[in-house]
Phi, psi and omega in degrees: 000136185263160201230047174298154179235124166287137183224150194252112187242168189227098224208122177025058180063031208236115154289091181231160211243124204228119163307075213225143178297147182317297184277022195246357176335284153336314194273298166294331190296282180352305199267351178270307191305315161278013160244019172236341094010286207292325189289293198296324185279340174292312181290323154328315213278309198244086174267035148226019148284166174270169175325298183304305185304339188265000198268306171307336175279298183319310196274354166284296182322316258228274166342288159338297166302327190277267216301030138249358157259356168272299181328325182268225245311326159321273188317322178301314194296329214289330158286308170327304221270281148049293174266314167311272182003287179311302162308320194286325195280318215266329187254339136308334201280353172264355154304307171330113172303171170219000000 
């Protein structure tokens, strides 16, 4: 059984009431506060979009940053193992009798 709280968030003048485990609380204010940062620099860009266009432009802009930062984490992964490999190859072979 989960032990959701409700927290009241404020997101482009708007108020809304959210279900969230105790410690994950910080952590939702935090992600409301930047899409409502990101909803508001949109609404700068476009001031006769709508609430919705502007909610979709956001989470897309939003959406963009995580998948260039799972691509950069990817490319990292990928080298560490890459590199773990080599060391690993390099320390048998030194390892090895001879």
């Amino acid at each position: 059984m989960s032990s959701n709280e409700p927290v009241n968030v404020h997101i482009l003048d708007r108020e809304y009431t959210i279900g969230v485990e105790p410690g994950e609380r910080g952590s939702l204010m935090a992600a409301a506060k930047l899409l409502d940062t990101r909803m508001r620099e949109v609404r700068g860009a476009h001031r006769l979009a709508s609430a919705d266009r502007i909610a979709v432009l956001a989470a897309l802009n939003l959406a963009h940053e995580l998948q260039q930062l799972r691509d950069q984490q990817a490319a990292q992964d990928s080298e560490l193992t890459r590199t773990l490999g080599d060391l690993h190859r390099r320390l048998d072979g030194w390892l090895e009798p001879r």
